[in-house]
N, C-alpha and C positions, 0 to 999 in steps of 0.2 A: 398569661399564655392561654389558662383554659376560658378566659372573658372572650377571647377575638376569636377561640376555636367557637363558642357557642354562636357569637354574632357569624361568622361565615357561615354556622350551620342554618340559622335562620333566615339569613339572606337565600340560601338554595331553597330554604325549605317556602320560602314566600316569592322565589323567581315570579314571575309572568308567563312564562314557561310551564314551570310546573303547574299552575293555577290551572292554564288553560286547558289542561288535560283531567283534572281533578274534579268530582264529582261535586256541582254545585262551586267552583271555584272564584276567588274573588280576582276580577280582572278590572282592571280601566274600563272606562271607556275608550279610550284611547285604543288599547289593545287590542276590544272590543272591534274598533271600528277596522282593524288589522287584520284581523280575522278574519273581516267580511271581505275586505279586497283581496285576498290570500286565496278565499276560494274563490272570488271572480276570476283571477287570474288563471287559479288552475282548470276553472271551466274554460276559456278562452284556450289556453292552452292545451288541453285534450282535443277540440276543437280542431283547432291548426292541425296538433298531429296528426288527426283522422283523414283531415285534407290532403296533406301529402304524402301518408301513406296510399292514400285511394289512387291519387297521382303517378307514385313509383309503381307501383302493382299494374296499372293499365299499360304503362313503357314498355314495363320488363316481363309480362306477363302473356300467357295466350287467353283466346278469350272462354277454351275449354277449362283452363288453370284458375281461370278468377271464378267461374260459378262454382267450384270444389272446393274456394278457398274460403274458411269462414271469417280471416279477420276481412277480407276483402267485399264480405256479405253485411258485415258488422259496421264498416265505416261507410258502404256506398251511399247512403239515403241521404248525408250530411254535406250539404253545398257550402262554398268559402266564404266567412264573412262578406269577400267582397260581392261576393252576387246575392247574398241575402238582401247588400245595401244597397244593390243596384238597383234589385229587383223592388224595395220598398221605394225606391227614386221612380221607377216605370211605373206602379202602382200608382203613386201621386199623381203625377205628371201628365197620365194619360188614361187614366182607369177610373178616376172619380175617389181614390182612398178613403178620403176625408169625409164622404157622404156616405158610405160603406161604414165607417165607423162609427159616424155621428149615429147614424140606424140603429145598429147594435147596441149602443149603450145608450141612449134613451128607451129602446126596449126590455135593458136589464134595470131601468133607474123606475122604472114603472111597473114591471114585474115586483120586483125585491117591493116596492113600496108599497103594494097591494099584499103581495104573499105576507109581510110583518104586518099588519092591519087586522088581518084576517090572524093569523098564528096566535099574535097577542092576546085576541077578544078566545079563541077555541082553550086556549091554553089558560089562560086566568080564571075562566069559565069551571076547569075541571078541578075547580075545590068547589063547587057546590055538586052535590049527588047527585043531583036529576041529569048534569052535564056531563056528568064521566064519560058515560055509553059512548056518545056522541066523541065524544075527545077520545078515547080506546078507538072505534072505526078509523076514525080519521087516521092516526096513527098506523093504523094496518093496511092502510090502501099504500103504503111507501111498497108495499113488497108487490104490488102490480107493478106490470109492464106496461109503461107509460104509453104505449103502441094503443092498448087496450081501449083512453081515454079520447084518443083522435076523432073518433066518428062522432062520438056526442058535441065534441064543440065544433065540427064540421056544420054538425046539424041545428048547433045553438048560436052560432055567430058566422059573421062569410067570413069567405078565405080572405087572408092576408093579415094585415095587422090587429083586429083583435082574437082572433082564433090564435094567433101569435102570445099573444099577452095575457090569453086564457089557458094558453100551456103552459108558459113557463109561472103564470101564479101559483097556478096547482101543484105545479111538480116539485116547486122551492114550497110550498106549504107543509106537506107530509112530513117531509125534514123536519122545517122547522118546527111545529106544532111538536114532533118528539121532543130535540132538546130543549125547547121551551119547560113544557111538560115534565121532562126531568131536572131542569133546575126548582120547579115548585114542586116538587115532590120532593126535593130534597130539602127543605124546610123543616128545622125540627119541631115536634109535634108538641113539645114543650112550651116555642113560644106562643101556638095560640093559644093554650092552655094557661099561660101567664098573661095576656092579653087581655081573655076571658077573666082571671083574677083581678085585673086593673081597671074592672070594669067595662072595657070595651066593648059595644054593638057590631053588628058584624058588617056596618059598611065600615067600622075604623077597624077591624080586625084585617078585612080584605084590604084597605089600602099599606097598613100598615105594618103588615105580618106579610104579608103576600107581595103586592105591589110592588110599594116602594123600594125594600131592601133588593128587589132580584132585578128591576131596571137596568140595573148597570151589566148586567149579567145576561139579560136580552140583545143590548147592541153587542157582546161578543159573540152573543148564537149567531146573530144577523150577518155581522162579517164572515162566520166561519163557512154560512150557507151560502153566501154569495158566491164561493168556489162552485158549489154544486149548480147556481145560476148560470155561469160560463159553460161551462160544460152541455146543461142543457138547453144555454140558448144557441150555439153553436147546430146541434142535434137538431132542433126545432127549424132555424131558418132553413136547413138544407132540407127538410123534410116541405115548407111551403117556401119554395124558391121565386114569388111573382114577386120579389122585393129586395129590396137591399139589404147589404147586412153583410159583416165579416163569414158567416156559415157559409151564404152564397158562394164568397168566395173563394173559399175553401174547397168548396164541394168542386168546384168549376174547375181550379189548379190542379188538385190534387187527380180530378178524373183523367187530367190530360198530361199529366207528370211533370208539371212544372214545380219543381222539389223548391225552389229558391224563394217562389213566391210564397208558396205555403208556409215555410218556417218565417217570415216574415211578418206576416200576420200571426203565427205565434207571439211570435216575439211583441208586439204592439200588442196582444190581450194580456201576454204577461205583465207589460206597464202599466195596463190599465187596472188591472188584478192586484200590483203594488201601490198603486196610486189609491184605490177603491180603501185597501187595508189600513195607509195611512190617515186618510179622512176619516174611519169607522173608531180610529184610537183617539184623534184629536177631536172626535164629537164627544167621547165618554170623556175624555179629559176636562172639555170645558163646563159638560153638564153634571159630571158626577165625581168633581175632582179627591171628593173625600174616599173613592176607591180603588182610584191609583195612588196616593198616601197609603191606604192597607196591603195593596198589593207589593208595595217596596218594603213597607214592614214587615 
């Protein structure tokens, strides 16, 4: 009797269930993978709600009652899947979408790949002395107002696509040169110091103490800055609008109220955004597999 009372308690005590509430919990995959539809659903679903509440409230409402009302202020901005989809179908079909997108993400795939070029070299740089200075400024120009930087590449490149590409290098630089930077300062001061014991010169101290161990640890800065790329390539195109580009389009809808088209091209940067994140895991996966074996360890 007291055997099947302990197995019931550890069956509750190991549910899926409870796991998944549990700090650091062990779940399936499986479960895992339930989880993530669970909350899609429930996005989709607040969603809907918002739409037909917006809905009833316009029927049965005056139009002095709905500016007072704040859940009616709260769900207005959100148009119904179906005109999101429609409006992504009119987009294609009639508006050039696919050249709008292709723009944008060849200007983020050349930005990101200039700005990590440049971040790597400043930021490896600043374990020799005479580099710091230089890596510290750099670092402190993130707290400008990227407004600030426009005139100079106005005046160092023409407008349109590379004054394009010389913003958003710059702007994903600051970033990243910080957490770069602070992965290799996070380096304990031990191993060079052991390095140095094993006889090491200091180009094999630098590849091997510095470098190589924090690689794997770069392509995650890289992904996480890429967010910060969206964001300010978005800002950038609508600031030089002689071009294509999802900002354009943004800027265009949004000035004229076209709600449906707007969140539509949200929604296609957010796939692209998903798409960008799982490419950035399957490249460390292929090149640096011995550190996702430590990180499941």
């Amino acid at each position: 009797m007291d055997a099947n009372v302990e197995i019931s308690n550890g069956e509750v005590k190991n549910s899926p269930i409870r796991e998944a509430f549990r700090v650091y919990g062990h779940v399936s995959t499986f479960v895992r993978s339930n989880l993530f539809v669970i909350w899609i659903l429930l996005f989709i679903g607040l969603w809907l709600l918002s739409v037909v509440l917006r809905k009833n409230m316009v029927e049965t409402m005056t139009s002095t009652e709905l500016l007072d009302n704040w859940i009616y202020n709260l769900v207005r901005p959100f148009p119904s899947p179906s005109e999101v989809g429609a409006a992504l179908y009119d987009m294609w079909a009639k508006h050039q979408l696919l050249s709008h997108v292709w723009a944008t993400v060849k200007l983020n795939v050349v930005g990101l790949t200039y700005s990590t070029i440049i971040s790597l070299i400043i930021s490896y740089l600043s374990v020799i002395p005479v580099f710091q200075p230089f890596n510290t400024f750099v670092k402190l120009l993130r707290y400008i107002p990227f407004i600030g930087f426009t005139l100079i590449f106005f005046s160092l490149f023409t407008i349109g696509w590379p004054t394009k590409v010389a913003m958003l290098t710059t702007g994903m630089t600051f970033f990243l040169v910080t957490s770069m930077t602070d992965a290799i300062n996070a380096i304990p001061r031990m191993k060079y110091e052991l390095a140095k014991v094993l006889g090491y010169n200091d180009k094999q101290i630098f590849y091997n103490v510095v470098v190589r161990p924090t690689l794997p640890q770069m392509i995650d800065m890289v992904a996480q800055n890429a967010a910060i790329g969206w964001i300010m390539i978005t800002s950038i195109e609508t600031y030089s609008r002689n071009e294509k580009g999802i900002g354009t389009q943004l800027y265009a809808y949004y000035s004229t109220n076209n709600l449906p088209e707007v969140y539509g091209l949200l929604v296609i940067i957010g796939f692209i955004a998903l798409l960008e994140d799982n490419l950035f895991s399957l490249l460390k996966r292929y090149l640096f597999p011995y550190s996702v074996i430590a990180e499941r360890g």
